[in-house]
Every structure is written in structure tokens, then in C-alpha cells.
ROVEX-458276 format. One line per field, with one value per residue: residue number from 1; residue in one letter; chain; x, y, z of N, C-alpha, C, O in turn. Coordinates in steps of 0.2 Angstrom, whole numbers. Example, Ala and Ser with C-alpha at 12.3 -4.5 7.8 and 13.67 -1.06 7.14 Angstrom:
nr <- c(1/2)
rest <- c(a/s)
kette <- c(A/A)
n.X <- c(66/64)
n.Y <- c(-28/-11)
n.Z <- c(39/35)
ca.X <- c(62/68)
ca.Y <- c(-22/-5)
ca.Z <- c(39/36)
c.X <- c(66/64)
c.Y <- c(-16/0)
c.Z <- c(39/39)
o.X <- c(71/67)
o.Y <- c(-17/6)
o.Z <- c(42/40)
***
This chain:
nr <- c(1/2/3/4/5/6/7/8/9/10/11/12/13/14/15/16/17/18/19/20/21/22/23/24/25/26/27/28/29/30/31/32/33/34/35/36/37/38/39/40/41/42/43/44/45/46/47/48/49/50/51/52/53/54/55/56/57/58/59/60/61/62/63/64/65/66/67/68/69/70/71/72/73/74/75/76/77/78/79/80/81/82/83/84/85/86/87/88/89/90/91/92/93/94/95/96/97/98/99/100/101/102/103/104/105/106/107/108/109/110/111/112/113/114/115/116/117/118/119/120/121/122/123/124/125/126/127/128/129/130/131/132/133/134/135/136/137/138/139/140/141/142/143/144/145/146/147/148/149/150/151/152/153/154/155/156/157/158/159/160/161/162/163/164/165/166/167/168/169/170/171/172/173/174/175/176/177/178/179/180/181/182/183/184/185/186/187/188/189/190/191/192/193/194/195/196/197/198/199/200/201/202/203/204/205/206/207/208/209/210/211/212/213/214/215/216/217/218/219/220/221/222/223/224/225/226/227/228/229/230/231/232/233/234/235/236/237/238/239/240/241/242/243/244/245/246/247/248/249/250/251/252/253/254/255/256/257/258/259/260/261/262/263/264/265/266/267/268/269/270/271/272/273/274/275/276/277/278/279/280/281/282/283/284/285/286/287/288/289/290/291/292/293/294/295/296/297/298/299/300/301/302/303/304/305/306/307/308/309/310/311)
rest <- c(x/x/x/x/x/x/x/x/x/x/x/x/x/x/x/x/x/x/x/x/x/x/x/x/x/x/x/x/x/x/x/x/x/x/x/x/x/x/x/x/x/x/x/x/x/x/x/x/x/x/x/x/x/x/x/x/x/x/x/x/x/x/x/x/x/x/x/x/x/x/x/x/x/x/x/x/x/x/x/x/x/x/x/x/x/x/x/x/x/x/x/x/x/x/x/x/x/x/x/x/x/x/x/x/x/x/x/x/x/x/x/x/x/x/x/x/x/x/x/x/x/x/x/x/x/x/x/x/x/x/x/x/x/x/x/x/x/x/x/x/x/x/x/x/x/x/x/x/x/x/x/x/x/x/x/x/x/x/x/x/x/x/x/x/x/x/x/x/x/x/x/x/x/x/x/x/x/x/x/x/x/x/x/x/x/x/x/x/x/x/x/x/x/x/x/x/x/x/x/x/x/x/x/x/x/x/x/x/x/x/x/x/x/x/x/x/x/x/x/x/x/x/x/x/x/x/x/x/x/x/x/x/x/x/x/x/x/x/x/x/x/x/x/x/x/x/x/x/x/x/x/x/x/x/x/x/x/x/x/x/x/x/x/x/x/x/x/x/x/x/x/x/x/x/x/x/x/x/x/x/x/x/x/x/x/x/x/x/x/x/x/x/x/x/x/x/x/x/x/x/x/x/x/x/x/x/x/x/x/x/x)
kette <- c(A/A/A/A/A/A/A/A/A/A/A/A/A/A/A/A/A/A/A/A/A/A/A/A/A/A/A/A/A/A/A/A/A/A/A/A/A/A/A/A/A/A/A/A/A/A/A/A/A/A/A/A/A/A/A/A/A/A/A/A/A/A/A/A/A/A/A/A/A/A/A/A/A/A/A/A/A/A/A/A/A/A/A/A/A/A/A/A/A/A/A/A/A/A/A/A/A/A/A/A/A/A/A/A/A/A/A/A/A/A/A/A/A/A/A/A/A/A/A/A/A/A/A/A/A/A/A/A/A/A/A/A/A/A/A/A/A/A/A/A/A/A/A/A/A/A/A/A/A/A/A/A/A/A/A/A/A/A/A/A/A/A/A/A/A/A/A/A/A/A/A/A/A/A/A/A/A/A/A/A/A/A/A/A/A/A/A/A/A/A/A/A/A/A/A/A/A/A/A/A/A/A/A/A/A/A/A/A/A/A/A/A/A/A/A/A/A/A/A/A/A/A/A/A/A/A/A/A/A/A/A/A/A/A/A/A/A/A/A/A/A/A/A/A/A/A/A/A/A/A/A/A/A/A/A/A/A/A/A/A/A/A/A/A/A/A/A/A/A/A/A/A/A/A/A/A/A/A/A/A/A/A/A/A/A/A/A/A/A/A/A/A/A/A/A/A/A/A/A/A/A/A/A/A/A/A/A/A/A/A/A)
n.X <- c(-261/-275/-280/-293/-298/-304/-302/-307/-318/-315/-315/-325/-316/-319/-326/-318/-320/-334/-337/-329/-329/-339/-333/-332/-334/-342/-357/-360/-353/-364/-374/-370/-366/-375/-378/-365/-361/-369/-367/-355/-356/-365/-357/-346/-340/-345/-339/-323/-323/-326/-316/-305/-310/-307/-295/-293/-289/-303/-309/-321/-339/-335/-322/-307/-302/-288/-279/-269/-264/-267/-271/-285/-289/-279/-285/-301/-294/-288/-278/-270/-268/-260/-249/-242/-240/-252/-265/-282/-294/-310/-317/-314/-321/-335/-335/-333/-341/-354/-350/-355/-366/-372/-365/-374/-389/-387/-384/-397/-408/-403/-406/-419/-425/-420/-432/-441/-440/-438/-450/-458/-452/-453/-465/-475/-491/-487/-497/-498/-490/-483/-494/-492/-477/-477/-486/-480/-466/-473/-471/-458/-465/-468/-463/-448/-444/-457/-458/-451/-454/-464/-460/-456/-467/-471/-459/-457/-459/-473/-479/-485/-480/-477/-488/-495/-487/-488/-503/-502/-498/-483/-466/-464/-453/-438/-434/-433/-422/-409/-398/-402/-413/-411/-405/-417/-427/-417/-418/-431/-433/-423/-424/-435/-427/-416/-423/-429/-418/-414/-425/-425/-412/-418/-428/-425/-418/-412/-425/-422/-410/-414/-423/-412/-406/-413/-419/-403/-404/-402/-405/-417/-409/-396/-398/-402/-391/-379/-385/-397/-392/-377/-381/-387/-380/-374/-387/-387/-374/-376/-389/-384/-372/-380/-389/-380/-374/-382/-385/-372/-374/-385/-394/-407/-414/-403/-403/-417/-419/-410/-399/-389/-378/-378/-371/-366/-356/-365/-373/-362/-356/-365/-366/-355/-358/-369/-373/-368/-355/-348/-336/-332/-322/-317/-328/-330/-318/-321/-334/-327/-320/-331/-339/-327/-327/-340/-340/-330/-335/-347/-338/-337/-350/-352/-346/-345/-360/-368/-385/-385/-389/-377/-371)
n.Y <- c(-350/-342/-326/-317/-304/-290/-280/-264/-251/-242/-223/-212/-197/-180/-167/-154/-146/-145/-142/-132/-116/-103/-85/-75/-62/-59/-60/-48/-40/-41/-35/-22/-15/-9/2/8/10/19/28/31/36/48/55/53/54/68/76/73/79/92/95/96/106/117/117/127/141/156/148/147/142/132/131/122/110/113/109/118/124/133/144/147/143/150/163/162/161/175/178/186/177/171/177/181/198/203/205/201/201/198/186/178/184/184/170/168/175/165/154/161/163/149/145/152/150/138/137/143/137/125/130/135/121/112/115/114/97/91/94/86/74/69/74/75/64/47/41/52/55/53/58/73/75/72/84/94/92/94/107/102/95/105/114/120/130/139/141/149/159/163/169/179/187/189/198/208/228/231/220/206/206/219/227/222/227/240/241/239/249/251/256/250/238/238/223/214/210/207/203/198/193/183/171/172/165/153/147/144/135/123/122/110/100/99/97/85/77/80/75/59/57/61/54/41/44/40/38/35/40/56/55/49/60/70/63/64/77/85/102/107/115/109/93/97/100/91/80/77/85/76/63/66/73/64/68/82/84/78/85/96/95/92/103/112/109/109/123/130/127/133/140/146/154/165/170/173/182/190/203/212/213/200/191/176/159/149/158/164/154/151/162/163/151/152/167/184/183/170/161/148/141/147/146/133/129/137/128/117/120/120/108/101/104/103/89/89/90/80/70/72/71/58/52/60/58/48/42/34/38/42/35)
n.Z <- c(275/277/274/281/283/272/259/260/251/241/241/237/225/230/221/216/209/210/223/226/240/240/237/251/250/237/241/248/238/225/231/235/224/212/221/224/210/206/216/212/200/200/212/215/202/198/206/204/191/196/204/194/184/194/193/183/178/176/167/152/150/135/135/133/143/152/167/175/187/205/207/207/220/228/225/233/246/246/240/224/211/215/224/235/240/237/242/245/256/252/248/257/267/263/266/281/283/282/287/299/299/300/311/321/317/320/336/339/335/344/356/356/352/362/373/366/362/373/380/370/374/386/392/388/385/381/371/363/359/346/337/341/338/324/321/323/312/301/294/286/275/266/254/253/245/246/259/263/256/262/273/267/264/276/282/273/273/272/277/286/300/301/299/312/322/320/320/335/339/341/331/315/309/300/292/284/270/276/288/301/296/287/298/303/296/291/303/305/295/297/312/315/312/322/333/329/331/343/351/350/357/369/372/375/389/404/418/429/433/435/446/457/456/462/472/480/481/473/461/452/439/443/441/428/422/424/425/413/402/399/395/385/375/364/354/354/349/336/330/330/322/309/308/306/295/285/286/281/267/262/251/248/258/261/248/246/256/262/256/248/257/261/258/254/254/245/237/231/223/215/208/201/192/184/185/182/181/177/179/179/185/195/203/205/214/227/226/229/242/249/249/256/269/273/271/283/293/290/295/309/312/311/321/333/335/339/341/356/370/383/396)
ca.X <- c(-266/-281/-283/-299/-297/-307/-300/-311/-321/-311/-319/-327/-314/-322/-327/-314/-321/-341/-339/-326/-333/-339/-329/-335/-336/-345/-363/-361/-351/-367/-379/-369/-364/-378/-378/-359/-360/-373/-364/-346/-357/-368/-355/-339/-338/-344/-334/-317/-325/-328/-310/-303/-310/-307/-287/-292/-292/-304/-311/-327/-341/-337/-318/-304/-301/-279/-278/-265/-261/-269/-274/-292/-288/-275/-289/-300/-291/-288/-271/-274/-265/-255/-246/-244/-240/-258/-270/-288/-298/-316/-319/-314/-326/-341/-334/-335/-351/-357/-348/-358/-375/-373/-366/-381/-394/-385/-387/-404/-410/-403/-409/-425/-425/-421/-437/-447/-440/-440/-457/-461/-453/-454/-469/-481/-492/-485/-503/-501/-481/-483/-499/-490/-472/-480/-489/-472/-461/-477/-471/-455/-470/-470/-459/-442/-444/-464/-458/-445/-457/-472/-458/-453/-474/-471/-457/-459/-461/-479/-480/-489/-477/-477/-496/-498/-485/-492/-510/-504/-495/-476/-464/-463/-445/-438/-430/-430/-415/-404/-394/-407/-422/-407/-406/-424/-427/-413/-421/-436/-431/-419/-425/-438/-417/-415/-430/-430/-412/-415/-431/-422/-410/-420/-435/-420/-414/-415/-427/-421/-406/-416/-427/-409/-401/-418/-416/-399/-405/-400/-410/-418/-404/-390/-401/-400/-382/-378/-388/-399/-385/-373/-384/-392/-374/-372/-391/-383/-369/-379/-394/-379/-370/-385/-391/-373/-370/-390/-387/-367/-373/-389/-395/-414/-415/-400/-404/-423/-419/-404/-397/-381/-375/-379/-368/-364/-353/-368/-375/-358/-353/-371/-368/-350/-359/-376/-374/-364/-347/-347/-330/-331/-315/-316/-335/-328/-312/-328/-338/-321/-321/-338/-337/-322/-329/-347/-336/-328/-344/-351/-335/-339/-355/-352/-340/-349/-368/-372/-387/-384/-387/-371/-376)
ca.Y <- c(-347/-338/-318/-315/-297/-287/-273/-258/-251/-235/-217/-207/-192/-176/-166/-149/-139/-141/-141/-126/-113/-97/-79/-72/-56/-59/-59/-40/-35/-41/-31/-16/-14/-5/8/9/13/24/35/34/39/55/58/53/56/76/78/74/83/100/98/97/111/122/120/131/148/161/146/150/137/128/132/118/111/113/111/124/128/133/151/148/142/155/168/159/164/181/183/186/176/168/182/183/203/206/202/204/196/199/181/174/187/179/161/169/175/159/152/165/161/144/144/155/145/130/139/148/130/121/135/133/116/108/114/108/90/89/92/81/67/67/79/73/54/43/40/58/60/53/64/79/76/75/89/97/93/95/111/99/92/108/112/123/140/141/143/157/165/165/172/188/190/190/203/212/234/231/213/202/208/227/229/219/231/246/241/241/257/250/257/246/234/235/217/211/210/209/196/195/189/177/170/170/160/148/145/141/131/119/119/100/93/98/92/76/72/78/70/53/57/61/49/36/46/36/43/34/44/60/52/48/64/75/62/66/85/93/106/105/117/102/90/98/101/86/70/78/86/74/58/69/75/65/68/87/83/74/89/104/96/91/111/118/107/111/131/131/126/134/145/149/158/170/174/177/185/194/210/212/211/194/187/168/154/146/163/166/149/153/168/159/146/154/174/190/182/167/157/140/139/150/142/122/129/139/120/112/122/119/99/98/107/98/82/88/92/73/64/73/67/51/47/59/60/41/43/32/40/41/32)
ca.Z <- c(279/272/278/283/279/265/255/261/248/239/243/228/225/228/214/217/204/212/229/232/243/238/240/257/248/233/242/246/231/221/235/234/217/209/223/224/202/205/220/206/193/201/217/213/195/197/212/201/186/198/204/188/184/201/193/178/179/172/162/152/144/131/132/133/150/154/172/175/195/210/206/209/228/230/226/238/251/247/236/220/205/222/224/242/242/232/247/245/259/251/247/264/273/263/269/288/286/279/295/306/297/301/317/322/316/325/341/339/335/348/360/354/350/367/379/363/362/381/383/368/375/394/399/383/388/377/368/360/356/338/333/342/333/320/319/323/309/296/287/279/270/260/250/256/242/248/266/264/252/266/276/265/266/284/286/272/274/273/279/291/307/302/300/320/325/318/324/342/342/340/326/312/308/293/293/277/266/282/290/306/290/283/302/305/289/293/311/305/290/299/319/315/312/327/339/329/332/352/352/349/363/377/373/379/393/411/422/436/435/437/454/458/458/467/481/481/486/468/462/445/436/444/439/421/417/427/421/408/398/398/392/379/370/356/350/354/343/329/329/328/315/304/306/303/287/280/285/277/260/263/247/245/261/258/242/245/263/264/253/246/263/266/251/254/249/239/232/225/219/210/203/197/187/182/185/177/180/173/181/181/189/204/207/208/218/230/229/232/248/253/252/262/275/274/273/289/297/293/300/313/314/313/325/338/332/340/346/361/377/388/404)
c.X <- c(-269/-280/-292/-301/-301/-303/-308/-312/-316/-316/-320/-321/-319/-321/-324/-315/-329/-343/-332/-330/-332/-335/-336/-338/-341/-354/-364/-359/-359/-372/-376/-365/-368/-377/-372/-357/-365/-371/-358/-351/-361/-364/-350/-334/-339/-341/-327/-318/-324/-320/-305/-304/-309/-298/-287/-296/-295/-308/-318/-331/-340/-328/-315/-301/-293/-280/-271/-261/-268/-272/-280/-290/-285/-282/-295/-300/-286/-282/-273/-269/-260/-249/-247/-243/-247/-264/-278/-294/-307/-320/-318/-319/-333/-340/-334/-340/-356/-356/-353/-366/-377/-372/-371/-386/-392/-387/-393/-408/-410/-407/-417/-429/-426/-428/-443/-446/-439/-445/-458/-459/-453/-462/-476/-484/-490/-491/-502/-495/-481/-485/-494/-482/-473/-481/-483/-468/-469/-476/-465/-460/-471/-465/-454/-444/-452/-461/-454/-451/-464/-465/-454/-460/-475/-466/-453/-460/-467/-482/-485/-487/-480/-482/-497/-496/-487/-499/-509/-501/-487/-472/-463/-455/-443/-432/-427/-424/-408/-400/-401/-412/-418/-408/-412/-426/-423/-417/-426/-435/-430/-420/-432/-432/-416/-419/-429/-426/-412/-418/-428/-417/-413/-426/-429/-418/-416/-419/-425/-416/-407/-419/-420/-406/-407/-419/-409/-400/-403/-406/-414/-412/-399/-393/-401/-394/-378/-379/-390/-395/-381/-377/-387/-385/-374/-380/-388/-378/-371/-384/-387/-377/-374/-386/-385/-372/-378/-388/-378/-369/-380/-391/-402/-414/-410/-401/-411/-423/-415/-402/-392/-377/-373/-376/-363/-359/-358/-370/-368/-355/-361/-369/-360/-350/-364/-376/-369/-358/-345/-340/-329/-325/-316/-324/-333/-324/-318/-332/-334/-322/-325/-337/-334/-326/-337/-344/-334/-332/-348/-346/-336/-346/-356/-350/-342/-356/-372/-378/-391/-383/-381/-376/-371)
c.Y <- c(-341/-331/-317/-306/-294/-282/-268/-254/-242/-231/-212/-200/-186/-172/-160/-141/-138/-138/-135/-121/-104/-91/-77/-65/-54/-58/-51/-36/-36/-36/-24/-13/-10/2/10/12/17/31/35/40/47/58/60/57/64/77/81/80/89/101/99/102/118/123/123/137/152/157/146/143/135/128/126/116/110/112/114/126/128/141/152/148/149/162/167/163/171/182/180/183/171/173/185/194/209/202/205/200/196/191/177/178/185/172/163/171/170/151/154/164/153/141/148/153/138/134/142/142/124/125/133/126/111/108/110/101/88/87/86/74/65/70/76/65/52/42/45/58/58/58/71/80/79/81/94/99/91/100/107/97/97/114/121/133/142/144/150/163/168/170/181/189/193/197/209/222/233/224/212/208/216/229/228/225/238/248/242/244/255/252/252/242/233/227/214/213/212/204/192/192/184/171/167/164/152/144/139/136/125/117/112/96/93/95/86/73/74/74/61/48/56/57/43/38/42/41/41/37/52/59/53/55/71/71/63/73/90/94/106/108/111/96/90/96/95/78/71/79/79/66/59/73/73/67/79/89/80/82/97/102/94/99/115/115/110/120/135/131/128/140/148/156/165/175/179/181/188/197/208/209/207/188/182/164/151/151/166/161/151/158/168/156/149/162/177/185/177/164/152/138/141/149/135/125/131/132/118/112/122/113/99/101/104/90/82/85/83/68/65/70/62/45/51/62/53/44/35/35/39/39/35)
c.Z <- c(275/276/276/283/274/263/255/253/244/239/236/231/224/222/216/213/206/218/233/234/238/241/246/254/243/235/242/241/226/223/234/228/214/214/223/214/203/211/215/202/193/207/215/206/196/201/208/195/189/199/200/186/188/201/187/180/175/166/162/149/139/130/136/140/151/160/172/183/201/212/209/218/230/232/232/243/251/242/227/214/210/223/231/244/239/237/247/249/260/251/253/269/270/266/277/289/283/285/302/307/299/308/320/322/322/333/343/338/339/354/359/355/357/373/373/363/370/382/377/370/382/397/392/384/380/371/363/357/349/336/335/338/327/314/317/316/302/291/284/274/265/260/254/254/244/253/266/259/255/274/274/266/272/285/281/275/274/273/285/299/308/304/308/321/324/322/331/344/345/333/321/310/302/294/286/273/271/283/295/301/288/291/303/300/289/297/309/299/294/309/319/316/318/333/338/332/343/354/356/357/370/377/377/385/400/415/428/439/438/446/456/462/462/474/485/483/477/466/454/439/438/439/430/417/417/425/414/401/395/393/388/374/364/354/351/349/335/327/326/323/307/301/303/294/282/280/281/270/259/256/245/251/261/253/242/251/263/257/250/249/267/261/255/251/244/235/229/220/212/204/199/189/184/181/180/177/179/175/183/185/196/207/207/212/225/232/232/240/254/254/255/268/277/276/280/294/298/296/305/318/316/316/333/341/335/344/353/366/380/395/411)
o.X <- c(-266/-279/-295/-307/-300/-299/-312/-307/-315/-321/-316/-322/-323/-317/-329/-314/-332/-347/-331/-334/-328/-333/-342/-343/-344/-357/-368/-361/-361/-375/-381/-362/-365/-375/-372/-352/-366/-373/-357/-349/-361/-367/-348/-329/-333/-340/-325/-314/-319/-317/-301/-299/-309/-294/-281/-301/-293/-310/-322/-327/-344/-327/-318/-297/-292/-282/-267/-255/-273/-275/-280/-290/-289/-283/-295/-304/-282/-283/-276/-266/-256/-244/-251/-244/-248/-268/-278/-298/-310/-325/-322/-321/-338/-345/-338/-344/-361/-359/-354/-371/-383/-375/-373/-389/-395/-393/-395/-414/-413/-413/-421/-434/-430/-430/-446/-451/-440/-446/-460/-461/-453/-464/-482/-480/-490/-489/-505/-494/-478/-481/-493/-481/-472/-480/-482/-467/-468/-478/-467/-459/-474/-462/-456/-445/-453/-462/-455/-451/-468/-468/-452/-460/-479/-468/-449/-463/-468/-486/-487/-490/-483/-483/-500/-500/-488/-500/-513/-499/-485/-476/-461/-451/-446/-426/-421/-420/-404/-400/-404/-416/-422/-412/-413/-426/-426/-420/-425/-438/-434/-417/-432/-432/-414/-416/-429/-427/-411/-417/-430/-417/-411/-429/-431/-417/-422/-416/-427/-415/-403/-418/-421/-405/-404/-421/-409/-396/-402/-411/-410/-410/-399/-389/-400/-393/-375/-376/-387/-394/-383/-373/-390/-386/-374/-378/-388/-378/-367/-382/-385/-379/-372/-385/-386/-370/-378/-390/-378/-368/-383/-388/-402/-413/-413/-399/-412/-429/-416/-403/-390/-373/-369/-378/-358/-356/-355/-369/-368/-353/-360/-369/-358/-347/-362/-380/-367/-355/-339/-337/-325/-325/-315/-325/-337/-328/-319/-333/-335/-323/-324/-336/-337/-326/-338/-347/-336/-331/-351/-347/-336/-347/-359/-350/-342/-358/-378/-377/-396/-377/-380/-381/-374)
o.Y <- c(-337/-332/-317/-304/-299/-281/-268/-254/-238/-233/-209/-198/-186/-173/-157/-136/-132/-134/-134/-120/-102/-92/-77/-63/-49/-55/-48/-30/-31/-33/-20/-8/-5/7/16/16/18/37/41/46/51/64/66/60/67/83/87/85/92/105/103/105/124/126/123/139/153/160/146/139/138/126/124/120/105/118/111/129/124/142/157/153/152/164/171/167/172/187/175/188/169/170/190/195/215/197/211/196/195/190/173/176/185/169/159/170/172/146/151/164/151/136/144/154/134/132/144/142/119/122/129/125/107/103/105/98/82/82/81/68/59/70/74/60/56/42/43/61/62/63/75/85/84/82/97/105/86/99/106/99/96/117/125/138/148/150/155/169/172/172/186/195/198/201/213/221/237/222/216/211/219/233/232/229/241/252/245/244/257/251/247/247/229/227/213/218/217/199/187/189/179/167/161/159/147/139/133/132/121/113/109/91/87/90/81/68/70/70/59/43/52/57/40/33/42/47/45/37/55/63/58/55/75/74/62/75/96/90/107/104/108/95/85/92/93/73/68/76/77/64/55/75/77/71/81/94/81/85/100/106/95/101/120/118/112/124/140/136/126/145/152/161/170/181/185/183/191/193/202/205/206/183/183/167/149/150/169/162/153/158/173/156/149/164/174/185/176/164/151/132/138/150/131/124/126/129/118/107/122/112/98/97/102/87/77/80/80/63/61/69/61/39/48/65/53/48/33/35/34/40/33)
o.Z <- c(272/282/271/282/270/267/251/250/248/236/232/236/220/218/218/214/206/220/238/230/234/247/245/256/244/230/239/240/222/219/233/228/213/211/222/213/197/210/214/200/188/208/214/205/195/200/207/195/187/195/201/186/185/204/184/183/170/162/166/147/135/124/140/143/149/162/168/183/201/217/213/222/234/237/236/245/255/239/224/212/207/222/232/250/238/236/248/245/265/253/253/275/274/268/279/294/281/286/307/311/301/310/325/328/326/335/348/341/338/355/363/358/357/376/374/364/372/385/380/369/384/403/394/383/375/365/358/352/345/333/331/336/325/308/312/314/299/286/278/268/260/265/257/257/244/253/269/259/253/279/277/269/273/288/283/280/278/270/289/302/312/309/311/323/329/326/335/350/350/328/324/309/299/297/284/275/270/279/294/304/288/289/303/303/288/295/309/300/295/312/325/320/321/336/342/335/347/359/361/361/374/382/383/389/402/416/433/445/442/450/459/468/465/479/491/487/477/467/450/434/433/434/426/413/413/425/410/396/389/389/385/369/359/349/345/345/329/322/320/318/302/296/300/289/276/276/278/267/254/258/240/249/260/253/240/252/269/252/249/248/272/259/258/246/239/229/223/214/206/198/195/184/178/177/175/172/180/169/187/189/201/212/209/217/229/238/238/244/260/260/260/273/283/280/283/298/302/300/309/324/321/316/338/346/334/349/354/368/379/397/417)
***
């Protein structure tokens, strides 16, 4: 008896070497590779460099780098060779008033900063709030040392302010080379960061929550703290800590606006690397100290700077 049957025809073997899949990873390692060796090679790389140098002490240009200890930090923070019964806390009262200058500017620019991004995003027709932005953040457009130096013109002993005050029969202010001219200087430098990052906020904020809460009977203060506040925080949290991290490392305005009296963490890392004293070591240990704290400053950013409205 014959089979009627065929022998089904044999299946080409795939070809295991053309058709395996590609790495899932390899599309973005090729996308992020040039900026990934370009932040190692200008971030990372002098980052390690500084702190290698921030564990030699007393080291000058051109001499052999040994890391050695912790000296530099120690001093830092006040004791001197790490010698906790040799306490000298000069170095930590410029890190507090680099704290005070910065938290200052953070509040004198939110203060400020809130009636203005208010108005520009709820009380301005929408047709204008570009050109009116704008117009706003138009001094960034020129250049940072211009402005502080149209600011020493301004309060200057025979400046802009004094002359007004003079002509209408007010005493004149000496302000300059003070803390309040370092402040002033700040303000105005860094309160655009603030507006924009509120701006963003409150241009999203619901307004049907406000209708809500004035036919509920509250009164406009209620109505503030209560709806407005609360769904404008993170752009609150994102504008403060942009302003505290630009007025921390902040150095044109200190130096061209404030005295002896208003001596900095960047004005002395400065006068570390480039001025009389010369200490490579205790100006990286000084940067050290500042990244970590700007570091802090952007995780905090970035965990509560969303700007997404709370609802």
C-alpha cells in the first residue's frame, strides 16, 4: 500500500549571527556619549582635580601635588592644623555671611518677585504678557559686570541716588561698600529667576479654584494663603532655590559692592587662587565646600522645584 503522504519541505535555518536583536542600551549610549565625555572631561575631571588638591596643605603653584590629610577642611571650619583646642572661627563667619547674603536676596526677591509674576500672569490680556515679559527680563541681555557697575554709579557718595536725595532736601546715604549695596546688587541681579520660575507657576494655576473659594465667603487674604499659595509652591521652591544657588557663589556683586566687611566664600576662594595668599589647597578645600552645598541646593531642586501646580 502506497502512502499518499509528502515529506513537507525543510525550513531555512535562521541566520543567528544577522538577525539577533540589538542592545536596548546602545541607542542612547551613542546619543549620550559625546555630552557624557564632555561633562567627565570639563565637570568631573576638575571636580576630582580640586579635591585632590583641597588634601594638600599650604600647596603653592607649580609644587608637587602629595595628598596628605584633612588640614585644609579642618581649617575650614575653624581649627587650625585640626587641632581642636586652636579654634579660630574667621573662616566659618565668611561661610555665614555668604549664607545671610543669599538667603536675603532669596527672600527680597521672592517678596518682590511674587506681586510682579502675579500680575503678569493673571491681571495682564494674554495678547500682551509675552511683549510685557519680555520687556522684564531684558536687562539678562546685558552683560552681569555692566549691571553692578551701573549700580556702584547709582550709589556711589556722589551718585545717581545722592544727588536726587540732596536736590530734595534729604541727607545723603552712604551705601556703598556695605552689606545693604551687596544685597541691593544681588536683588536686582537675580529677581528675573525668580518672576520667570513664578511666572510658570501661576500662569497654570486654576482659576476656578479662586471663583470657588470667594463664593465660598473667603476674603481675598484666605483666598491667598489658602488656594493661591499652595498650588504655586513648587514654582516657590524651584525660583528660591535657583536665587539661593546664583546669590551662594555669587562674586562680581560682592567684590564690586561690598567693603572688607562683606568678604565672601567666592571672594576668598578668589583671593586663594589669584590674590596675596596664594593656597591652592585651602581654595579647592573652600570650592569643595561650596559644590557640596550647591549640590545640595539642586537635589533639592529637583525633587521639589516640579513646576506642576499642586491641585
Amino acid at each position: 500500500m502506497t502512502s499518499n503522504s509528502t515529506a513537507s519541505p525543510s525550513k531555512p535555518k535562521p541566520d543567528v549571527g544577522t538577525n539577533q536583536p540589538k542592545p536596548n542600551w546602545l541607542g542612547p549610549m551613542v546619543l549620550l556619549g559625546p555630552a557624557g565625555i564632555w561633562l567627565f572631561l570639563l565637570l568631573v575631571l576638575p571636580t576630582l582635580v580640586i579635591f585632590e588638591l583641597s588634601l594638600v596643605p599650604e600647596i603653592q603653584p607649580g609644587d608637587t601635588v602629595i595628598p596628605s590629610g584633612l588640614d585644609n577642611y579642618c581649617r575650614v571650619l575653624g581649627f587650625v592644623k585640626c587641632q581642636w583646642n586652636n579654634f579660630d572661627p574667621v573662616y566659618l563667619q565668611v561661610i555665614w555671611r555668604s549664607l545671610l547674603f543669599a538667603s536675603g536676596t532669596t527672600v527680597i526677591c521672592l517678596l518682590l518677585g511674587f506681586p510682579v509674576a502675579y500680575w503678569l500672569a493673571l491681571k495682564i490680556p494674554k495678547r500682551w504678557q509675552t511683549l510685557v515679559l519680555l520687556t522684564f527680563v531684558l536687562p539678562l541681555w546685558t552683560s552681569f559686570l555692566l549691571r553692578s557697575y551701573a549700580w556702584r554709579t547709582i550709589l556711589r557718595p556722589t551718585g545717581v541716588l545722592n544727588s536726587i536725595l540732596t536736590a530734595i532736601g534729604l541727607p545723603p546715604l552712604d551705601l556703598l561698600h556695605s552689606g545693604t549695596a551687596v544685597l541691593i546688587g544681588m536683588s536686582y541681579s537675580f529677581l528675573p529667576y525668580m518672576v520667570l520660575s513664578l511666572y510658570v507657576s501661576l500662569e497654570k494655576l486654576d482659576k476656578r479654584l479662586l471663583e470657588a473659594a470667594a463664593d465660598l465667603g473667603a476674603n481675598p487674604l484666605e483666598t491667598f494663603w489658602k488656594v493661591t499659595v499652595p498650588q504655586t509652591l513648587p514654582g516657590i521652591a524651584a525660583g528660591s532655590l535657583l536665587v539661593f544657588i546664583s546669590g551662594l557663589g555669587d562674586f562680581v556683586n560682592p567684590e564690586l559692592l561690598g567693603g572688607a566687611s562683606s568678604m565672601t566664600v567666592s571672594r576668598l576662594i578668589y583671593d586663594q587662587f589669584l590674590g596675596a595668599a596664594r593656597d591652592w589647597g585651602f581654595g579647592s578645600a573652600l570650592s569643595m565646600v561650596l559644590i557640596l552645598a550647591v549640590s545640595i541646593a539642586i537635589a533639592l531642586m529637583m525633587k521639589f522645584g516640579d513646576a506642576t501646580p499642586k491641585k
